[in-house]
C-alpha positions as CSV (number, residue, x, y, z in Angstrom):
1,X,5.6,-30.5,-2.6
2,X,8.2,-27.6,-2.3
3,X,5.0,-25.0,-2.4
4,X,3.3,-25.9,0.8
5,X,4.5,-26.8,3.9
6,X,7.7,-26.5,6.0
7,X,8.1,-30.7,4.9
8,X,10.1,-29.3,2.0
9,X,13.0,-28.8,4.1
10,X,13.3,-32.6,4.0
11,X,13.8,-34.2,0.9
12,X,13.1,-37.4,1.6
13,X,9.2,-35.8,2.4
14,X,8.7,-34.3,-0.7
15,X,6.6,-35.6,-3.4
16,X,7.0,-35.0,-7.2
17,X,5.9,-32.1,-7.9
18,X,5.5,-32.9,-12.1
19,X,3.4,-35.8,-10.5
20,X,1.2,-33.2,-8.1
21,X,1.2,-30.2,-11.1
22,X,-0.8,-32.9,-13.2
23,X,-3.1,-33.5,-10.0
24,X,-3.8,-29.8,-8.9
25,X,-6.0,-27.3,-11.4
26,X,-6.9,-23.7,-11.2
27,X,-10.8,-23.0,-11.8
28,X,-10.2,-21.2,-16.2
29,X,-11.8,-17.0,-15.9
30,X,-15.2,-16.9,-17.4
31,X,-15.1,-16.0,-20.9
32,X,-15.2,-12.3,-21.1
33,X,-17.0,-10.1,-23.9
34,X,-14.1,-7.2,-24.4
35,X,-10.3,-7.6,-24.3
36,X,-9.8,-4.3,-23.1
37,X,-8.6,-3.9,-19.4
38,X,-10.5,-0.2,-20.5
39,X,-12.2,-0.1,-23.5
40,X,-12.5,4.0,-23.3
41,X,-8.8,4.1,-23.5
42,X,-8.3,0.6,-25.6
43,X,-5.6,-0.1,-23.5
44,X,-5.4,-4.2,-24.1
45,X,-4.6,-7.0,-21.7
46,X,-3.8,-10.4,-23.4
47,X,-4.7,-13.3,-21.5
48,X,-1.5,-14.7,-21.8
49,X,0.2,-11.7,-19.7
50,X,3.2,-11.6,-21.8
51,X,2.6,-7.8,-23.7
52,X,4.2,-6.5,-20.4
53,X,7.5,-5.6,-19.9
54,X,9.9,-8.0,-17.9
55,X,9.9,-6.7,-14.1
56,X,10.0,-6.3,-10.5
57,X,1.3,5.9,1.4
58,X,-0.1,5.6,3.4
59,X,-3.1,7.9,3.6
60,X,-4.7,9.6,5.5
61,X,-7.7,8.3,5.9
62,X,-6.2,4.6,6.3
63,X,-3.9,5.4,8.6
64,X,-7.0,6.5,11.0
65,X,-8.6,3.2,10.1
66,X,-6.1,0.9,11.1
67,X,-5.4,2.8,14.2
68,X,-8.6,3.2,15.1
69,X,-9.2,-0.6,14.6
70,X,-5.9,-1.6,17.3
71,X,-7.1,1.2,19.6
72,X,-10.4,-0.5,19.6
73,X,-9.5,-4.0,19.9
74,X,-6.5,-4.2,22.3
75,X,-5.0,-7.0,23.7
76,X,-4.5,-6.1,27.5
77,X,-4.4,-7.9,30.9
78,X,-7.4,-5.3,32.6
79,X,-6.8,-7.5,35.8
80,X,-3.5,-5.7,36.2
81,X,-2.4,-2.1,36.9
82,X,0.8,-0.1,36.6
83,X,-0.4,1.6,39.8
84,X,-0.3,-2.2,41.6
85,X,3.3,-2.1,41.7
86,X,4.4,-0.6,45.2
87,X,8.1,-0.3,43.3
88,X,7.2,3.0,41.7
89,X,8.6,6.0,42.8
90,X,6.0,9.1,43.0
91,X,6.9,10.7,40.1
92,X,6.1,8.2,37.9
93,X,2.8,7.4,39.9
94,X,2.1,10.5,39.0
95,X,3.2,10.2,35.4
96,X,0.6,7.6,35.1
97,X,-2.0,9.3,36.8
98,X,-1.8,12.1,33.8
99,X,-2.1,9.4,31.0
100,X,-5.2,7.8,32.8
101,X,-6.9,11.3,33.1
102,X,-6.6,11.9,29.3
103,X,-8.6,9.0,28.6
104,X,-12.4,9.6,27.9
105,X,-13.5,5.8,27.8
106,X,-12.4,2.5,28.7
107,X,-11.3,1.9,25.7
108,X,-8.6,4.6,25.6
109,X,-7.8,3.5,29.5
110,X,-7.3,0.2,27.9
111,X,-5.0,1.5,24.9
112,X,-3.0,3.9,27.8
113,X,-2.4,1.0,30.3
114,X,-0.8,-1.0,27.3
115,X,1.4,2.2,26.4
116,X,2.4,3.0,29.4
117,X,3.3,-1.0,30.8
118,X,5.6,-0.6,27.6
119,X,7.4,2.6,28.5
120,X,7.6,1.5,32.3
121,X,9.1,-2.1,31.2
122,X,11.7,-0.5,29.0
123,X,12.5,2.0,31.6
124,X,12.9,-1.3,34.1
125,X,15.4,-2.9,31.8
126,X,17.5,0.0,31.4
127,X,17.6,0.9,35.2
128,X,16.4,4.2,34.5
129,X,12.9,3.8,36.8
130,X,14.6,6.2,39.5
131,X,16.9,8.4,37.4
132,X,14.3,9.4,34.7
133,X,13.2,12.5,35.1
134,X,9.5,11.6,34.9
135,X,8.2,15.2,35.2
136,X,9.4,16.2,32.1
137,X,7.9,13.2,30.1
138,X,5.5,13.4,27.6
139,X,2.3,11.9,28.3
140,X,1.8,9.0,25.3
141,X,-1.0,10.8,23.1
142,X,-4.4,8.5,22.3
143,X,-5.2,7.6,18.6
144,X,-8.3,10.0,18.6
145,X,-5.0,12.7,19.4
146,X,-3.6,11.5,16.4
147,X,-5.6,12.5,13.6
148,X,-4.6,16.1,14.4
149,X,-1.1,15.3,13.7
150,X,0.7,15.6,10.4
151,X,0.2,13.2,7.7
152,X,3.7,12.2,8.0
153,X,3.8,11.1,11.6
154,X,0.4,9.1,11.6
155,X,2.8,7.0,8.9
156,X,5.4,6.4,10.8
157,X,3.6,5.5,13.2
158,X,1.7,2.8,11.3
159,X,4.7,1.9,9.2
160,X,6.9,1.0,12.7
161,X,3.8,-0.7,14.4
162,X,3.7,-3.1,10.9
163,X,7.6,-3.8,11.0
164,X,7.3,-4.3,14.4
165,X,4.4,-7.5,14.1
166,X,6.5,-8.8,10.8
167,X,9.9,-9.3,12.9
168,X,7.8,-11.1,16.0
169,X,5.2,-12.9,14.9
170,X,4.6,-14.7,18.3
171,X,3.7,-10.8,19.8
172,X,0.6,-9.4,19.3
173,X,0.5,-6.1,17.3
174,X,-1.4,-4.3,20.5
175,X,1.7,-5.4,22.5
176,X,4.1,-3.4,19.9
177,X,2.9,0.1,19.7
178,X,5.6,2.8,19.4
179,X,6.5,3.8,23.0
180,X,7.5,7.9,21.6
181,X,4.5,9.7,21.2
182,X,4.2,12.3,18.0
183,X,6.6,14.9,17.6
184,X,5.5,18.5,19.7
185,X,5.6,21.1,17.2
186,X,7.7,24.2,18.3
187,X,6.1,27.5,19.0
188,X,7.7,28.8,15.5
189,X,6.4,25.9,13.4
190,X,3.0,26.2,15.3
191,X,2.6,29.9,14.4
192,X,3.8,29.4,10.7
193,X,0.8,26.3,10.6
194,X,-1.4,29.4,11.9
195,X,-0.7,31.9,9.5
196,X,-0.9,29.4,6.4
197,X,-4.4,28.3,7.8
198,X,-5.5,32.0,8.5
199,X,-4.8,32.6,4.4
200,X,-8.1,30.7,3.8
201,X,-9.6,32.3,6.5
202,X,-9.3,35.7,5.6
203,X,-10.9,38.0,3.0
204,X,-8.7,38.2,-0.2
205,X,-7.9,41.7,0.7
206,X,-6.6,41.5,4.1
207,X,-4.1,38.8,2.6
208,X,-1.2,41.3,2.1
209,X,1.3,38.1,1.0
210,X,1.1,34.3,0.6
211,X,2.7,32.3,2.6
212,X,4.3,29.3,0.8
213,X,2.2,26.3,1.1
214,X,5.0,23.6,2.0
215,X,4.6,19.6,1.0
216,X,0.9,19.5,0.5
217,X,-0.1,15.8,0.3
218,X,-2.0,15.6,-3.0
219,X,-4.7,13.5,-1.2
220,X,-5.8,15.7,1.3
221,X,-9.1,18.0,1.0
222,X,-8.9,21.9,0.5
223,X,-12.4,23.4,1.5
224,X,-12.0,26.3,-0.9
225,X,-15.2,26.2,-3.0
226,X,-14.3,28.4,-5.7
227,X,-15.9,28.0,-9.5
228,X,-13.2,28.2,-12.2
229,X,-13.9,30.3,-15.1
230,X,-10.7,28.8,-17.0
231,X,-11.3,27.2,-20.3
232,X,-7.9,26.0,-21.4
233,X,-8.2,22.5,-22.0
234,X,-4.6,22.0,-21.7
235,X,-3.2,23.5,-18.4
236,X,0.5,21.9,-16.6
237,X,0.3,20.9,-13.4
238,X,2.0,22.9,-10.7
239,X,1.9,23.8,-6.5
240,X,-0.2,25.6,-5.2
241,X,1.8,28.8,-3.5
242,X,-1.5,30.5,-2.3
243,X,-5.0,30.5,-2.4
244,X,-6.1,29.7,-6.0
245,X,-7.1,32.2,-8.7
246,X,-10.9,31.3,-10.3
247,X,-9.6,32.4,-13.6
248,X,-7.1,29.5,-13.4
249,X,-9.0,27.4,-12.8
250,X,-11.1,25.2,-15.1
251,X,-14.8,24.5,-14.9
252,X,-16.3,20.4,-14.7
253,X,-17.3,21.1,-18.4
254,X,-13.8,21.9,-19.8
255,X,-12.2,19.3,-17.2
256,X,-14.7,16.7,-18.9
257,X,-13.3,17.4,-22.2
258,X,-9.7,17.8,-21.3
259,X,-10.3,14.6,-19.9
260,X,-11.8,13.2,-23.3
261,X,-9.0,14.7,-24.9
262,X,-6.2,13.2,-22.8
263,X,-7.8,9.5,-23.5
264,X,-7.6,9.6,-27.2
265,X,-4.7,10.8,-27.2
266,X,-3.2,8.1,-25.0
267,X,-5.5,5.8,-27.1
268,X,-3.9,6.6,-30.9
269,X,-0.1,7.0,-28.5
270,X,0.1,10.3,-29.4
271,X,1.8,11.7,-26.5
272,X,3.8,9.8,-23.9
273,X,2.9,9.0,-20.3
274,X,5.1,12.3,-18.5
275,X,2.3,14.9,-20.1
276,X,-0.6,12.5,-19.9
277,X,0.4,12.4,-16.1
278,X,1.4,15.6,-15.7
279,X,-2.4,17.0,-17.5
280,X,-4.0,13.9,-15.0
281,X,-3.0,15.8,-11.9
282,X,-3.9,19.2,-12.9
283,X,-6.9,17.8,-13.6
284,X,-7.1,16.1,-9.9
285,X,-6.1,19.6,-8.5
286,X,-8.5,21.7,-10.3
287,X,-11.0,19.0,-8.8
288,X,-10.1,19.0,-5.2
289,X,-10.0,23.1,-5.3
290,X,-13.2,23.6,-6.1
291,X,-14.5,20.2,-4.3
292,X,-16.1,18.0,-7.3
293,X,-17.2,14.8,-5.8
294,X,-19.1,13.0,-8.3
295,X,-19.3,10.6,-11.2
296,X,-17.0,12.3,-13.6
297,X,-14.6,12.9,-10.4
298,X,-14.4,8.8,-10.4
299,X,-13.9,8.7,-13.9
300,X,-10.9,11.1,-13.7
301,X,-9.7,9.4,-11.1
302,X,-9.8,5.6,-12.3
303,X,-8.2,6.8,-15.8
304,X,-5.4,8.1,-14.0
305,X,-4.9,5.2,-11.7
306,X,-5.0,2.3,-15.0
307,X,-2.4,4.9,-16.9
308,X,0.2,4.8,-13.9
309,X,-0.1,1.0,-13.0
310,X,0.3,0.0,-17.1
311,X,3.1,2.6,-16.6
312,X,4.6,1.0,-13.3
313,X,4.2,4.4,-11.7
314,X,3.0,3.0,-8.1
315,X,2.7,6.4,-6.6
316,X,0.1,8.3,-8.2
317,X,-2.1,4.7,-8.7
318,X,-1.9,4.8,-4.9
319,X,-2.7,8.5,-4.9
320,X,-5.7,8.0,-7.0
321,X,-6.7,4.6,-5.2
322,X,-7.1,6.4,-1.8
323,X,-9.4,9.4,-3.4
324,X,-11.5,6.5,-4.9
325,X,-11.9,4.4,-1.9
326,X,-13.1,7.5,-0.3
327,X,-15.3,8.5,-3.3
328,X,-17.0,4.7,-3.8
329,X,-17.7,4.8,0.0
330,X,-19.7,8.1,-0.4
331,X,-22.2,6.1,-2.6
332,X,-20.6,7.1,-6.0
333,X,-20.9,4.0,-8.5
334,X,-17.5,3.6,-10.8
335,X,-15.8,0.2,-10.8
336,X,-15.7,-0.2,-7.5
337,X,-15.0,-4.3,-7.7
338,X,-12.8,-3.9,-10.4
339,X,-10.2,-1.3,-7.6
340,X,-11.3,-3.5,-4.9
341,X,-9.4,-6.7,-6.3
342,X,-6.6,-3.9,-7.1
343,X,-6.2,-2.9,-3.3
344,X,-6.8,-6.6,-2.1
345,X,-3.6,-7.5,-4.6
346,X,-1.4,-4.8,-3.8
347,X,-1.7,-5.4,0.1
348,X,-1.6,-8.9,0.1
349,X,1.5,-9.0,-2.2
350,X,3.0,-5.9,0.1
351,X,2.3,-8.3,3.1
352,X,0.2,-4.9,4.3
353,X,-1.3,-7.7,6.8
354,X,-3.7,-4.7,8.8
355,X,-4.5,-3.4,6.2
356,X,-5.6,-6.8,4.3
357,X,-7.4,-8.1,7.0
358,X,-9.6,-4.7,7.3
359,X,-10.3,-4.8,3.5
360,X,-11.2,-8.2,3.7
361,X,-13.5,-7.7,7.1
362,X,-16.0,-5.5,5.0
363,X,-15.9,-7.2,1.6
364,X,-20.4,-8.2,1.3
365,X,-21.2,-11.2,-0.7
366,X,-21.7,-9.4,-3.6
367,X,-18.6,-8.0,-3.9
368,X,-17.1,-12.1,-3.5
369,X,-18.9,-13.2,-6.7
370,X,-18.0,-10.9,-9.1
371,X,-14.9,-12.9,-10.9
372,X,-12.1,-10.2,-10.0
373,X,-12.8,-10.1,-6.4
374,X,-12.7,-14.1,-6.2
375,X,-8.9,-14.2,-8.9
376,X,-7.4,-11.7,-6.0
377,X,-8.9,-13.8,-3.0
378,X,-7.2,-17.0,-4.5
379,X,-4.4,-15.4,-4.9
380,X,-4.1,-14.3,-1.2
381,X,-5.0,-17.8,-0.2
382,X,-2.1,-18.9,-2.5
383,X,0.3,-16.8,-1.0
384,X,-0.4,-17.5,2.4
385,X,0.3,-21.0,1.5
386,X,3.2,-21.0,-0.2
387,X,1.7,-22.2,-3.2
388,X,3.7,-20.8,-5.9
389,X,2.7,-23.3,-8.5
390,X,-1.1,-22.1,-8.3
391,X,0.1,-18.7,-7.9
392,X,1.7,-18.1,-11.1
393,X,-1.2,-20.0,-13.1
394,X,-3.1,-17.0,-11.5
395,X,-0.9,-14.3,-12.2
396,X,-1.7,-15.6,-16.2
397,X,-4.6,-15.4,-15.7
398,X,-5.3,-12.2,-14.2
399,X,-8.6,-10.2,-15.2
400,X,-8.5,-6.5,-16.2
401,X,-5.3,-4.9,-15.5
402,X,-3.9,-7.2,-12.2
403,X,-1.3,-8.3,-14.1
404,X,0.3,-5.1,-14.1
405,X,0.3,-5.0,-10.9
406,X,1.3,-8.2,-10.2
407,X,4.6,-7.3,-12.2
408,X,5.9,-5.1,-9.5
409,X,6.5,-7.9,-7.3
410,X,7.2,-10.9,-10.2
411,X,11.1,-11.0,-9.4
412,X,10.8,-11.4,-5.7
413,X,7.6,-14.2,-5.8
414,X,10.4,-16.1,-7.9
415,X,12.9,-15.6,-5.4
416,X,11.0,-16.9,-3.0
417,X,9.7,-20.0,-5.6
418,X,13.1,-20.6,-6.4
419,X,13.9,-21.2,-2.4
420,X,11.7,-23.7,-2.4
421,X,12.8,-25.5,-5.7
422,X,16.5,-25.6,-4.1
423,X,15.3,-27.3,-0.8
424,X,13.2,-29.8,-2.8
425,X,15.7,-30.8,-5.4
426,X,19.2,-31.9,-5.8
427,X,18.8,-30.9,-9.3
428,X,16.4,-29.7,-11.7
429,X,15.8,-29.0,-15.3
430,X,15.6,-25.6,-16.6
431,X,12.6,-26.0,-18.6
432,X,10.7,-27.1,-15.9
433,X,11.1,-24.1,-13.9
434,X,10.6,-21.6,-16.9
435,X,7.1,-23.4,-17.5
436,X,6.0,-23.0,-13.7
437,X,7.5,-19.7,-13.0
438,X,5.8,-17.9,-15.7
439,X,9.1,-16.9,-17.8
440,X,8.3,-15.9,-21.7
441,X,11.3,-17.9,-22.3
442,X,13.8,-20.3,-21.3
443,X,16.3,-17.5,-22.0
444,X,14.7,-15.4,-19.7
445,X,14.7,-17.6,-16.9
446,X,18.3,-18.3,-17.3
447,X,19.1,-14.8,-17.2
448,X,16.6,-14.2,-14.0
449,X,18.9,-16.9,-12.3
450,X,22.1,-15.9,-13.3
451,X,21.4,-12.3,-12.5
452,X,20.7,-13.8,-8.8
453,X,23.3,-16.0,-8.2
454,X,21.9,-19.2,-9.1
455,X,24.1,-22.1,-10.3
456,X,23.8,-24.1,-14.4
457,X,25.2,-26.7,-15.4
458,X,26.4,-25.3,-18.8
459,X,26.4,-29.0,-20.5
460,X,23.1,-30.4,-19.1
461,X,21.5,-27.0,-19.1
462,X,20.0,-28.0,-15.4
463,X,20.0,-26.1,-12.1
464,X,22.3,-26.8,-9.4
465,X,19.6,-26.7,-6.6
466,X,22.2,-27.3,-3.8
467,X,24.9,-24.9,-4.8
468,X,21.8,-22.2,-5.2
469,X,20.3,-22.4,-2.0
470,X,22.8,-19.6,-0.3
471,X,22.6,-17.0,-3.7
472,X,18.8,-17.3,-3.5
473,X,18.7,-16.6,0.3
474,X,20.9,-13.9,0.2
475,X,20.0,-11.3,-2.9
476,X,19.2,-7.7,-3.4
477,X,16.1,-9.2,-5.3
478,X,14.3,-9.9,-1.3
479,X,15.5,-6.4,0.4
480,X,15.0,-3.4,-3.0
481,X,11.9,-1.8,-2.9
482,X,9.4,-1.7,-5.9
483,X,10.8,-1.0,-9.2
484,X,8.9,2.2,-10.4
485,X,10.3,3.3,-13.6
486,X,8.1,6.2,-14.4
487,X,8.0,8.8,-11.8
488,X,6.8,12.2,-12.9
């Protein structure tokens, strides 16, 4: 079966798959009492997934997760020390000695040792162990270091330690830490950090001018406390330049019914998705500034989130998925299983493999049998079997608003299902493949193949599995990022 196992790569292994398709079933979704992924906005999810249109951050507060999680779990030999090796010059003895007095416990002794093995072994294979001026080099900062850094570097970080594990799978992720450590802020950039956090500091009168706020993530938290007194119920969104004005801002009563306001509206279609988005995060900002943490902030936040993902706009659903997770972890009740089986699908189907495994380390027993939760959980066993025939029965299937999501990433599953199709079968009819990939339409799946380089017979209107294998290996479909249409 060209789904499964590496045995596809022989055709002589492979069994029918029509014969296997008849054989293997995928447990029907229990009958459901609304039809509405949200029935305060009415938006509607058919069953049969086909009202959507054709397709293909990191945080914070993750970021400190998943490093936290590798710092605390390293893979290191403690039998051996750098210092063993009688080859070292004294200067980078002494380099060594600094890193070691940095760390507070033996975990962080553990996490330095692996850093600085790395930094010594690269420095070994590019015979710079004597000529490197070891003085001058920065000690490797510790992951309880980095949470003081900027948002942007914690990323990277995280981002080249995951690239890292997906091209080697044979090293271990401890073993692949980036050698640099975070980039030293200059004595300029330092002072202009200073002033911009003295703004908030300081009485309103000893402020004489603002100082521009640059790139503010819109996930992080401003301790400012203020009450608005603003009661527009329609207000644009725009950047904050300096401490915000109470009378500009608007109070949890008018954001509750500029929030009613904005779901009827997106309910009866009067207005299209740029303003609802654009009246979504000035709502979000108006919440942050004045620190409202509650049920209604949930609410706020979850609308926003189901809007962007039916509107393939990926970055604010991730914006507003990291404020919930934060939020549902405080003890406020939304719909937590129902953005649980959201983040389980959108790492799994990322291959975000830390970040999976941590979500899937704290899931309870409760949160397994509710019927979302167990759809995304057999879909992650599906992908990590190559199972693309169960799969896209699933991706049908899909409860609530998954299918959306699932959308984003249609074209490349395909790709890959299509791989295993040419591998399997000399030839194959189209039909077939339309039925088991989920197309609308057998026109739609010859376009989807032509468009990547696939071969059909124009008489016997079958695919030419051999003369396919190379196009389907070698498209743009595998390498572009995420289609995301509506940016605003």
């Amino acid at each position: 079966f060209f789904f499964s196992s590496r045995r596809r790569h022989t055709r002589s292994a492979s069994v029918s798959w029509a014969r296997r398709c008849v054989q293997e079933t995928v447990p029907q979704p229990s009958p459901t009492t609304s039809n509405y992924a949200n029935p305060a906005l009415g938006i509607q999810v058919k069953k049969t997934g086909w009202d959507r249109p054709p397709v293909e951050k990191f945080t914070s507060s993750t970021v400190v997760k998943a490093l936290n999680h590798i710092a605390s779990n390293p893979r290191v030999d403690k039998k051996q020390d750098i210092l063993e090796d009688k080859t070292l010059p004294d200067n980078l003895r002494k380099f060594i000695l600094k890193g070691y007095a940095k760390c507070n416990t033996e975990q962080e002794k553990d996490y330095m040792k692996m850093v600085l093995r790395q930094m010594v072994e690269m420095a070994r294979s590019n015979n710079q162990i004597a000529t490197k001026n070891w003085d001058e080099t920065e000690v490797p900062t510790l992951p309880r270091e980095m949470i003081k850094t900027p948002l942007s570097t914690m990323q990277s970080l995280l981002k080249t330690q995951m690239e890292l594990a997906h091209k080697n799978a044979s090293t271990t992720v401890a073993a692949q830490l980036p050698l640099a450590p975070p980039k030293v802020l200059s004595k300029e950039e330092q002072q202009k950090r200073n002033e911009r956090k003295s703004r908030f500091t300081s009485a309103p009168e000893q402020v004489s001018k603002p100082v521009l706020i640059e790139k503010i993530a819109e996930d992080e938290e401003f301790d400012f406390g203020i009450k608005g007194t603003c009661t527009k119920l329609e207000k644009p969104y725009f950047r904050l330049s300096g401490a915000p004005d109470a009378a500009a801002v608007r109070p949890e009563e008018v954001l509750k019914s500029a929030l009613k306001m904005l779901k009827r509206k997106w309910k009866k279609k009067e207005a299209e998705y740029p303003y609802i988005c654009d009246q979504l995060r000035s709502i979000r900002q108006d919440m942050m500034v004045q620190r409202i943490k509650n049920e209604f902030a949930v609410e706020a936040y979850e609308t926003h989130a189901r809007i962007a993902l039916e509107n393939r706009d990926i970055a604010h659903f991730n914006q507003c998925q990291t404020q919930l997770d934060d939020l549902y972890n405080s003890g406020i009740k939304g719909h937590n299983e129902e953005f649980l089986a959201y983040r389980i699908l959108y790492t799994s189907l990322h291959n975000m493999q830390i970040e999976l495994a941590l979500i899937l380390k704290k899931l309870t027993m409760r949160e397994k049998q509710t019927h979302c939760v167990q759809h995304s959980l057999q879909i992650v066993r599906a992908l990590s079997d190559n199972n693309y025939r169960v799969l896209f029965q699933l991706y049908k299937q899909a409860p609530n608003m998954g299918g959306y999501l699932i959308d984003l990433f249609i074209e490349r599953l395909r790709t890959f299902a299509l791989q295993a199709i040419s591998v399997a079968y000399p030839i194959i009819d189209l039909q077939f493949v339309a039925d088991h990939l989920a197309f609308e339409s057998l026109e739609k799946c010859t376009q989807f193949i032509t468009s990547i380089g696939g071969v059909i017979n124009g008489t016997t209107k079958k695919l030419d599995c051999k003369a396919s294998i190379k196009p389907f290996r070698t498209t743009s479909v595998l390498t572009k990022k995420i289609n995301q249409d509506n940016q605003c």
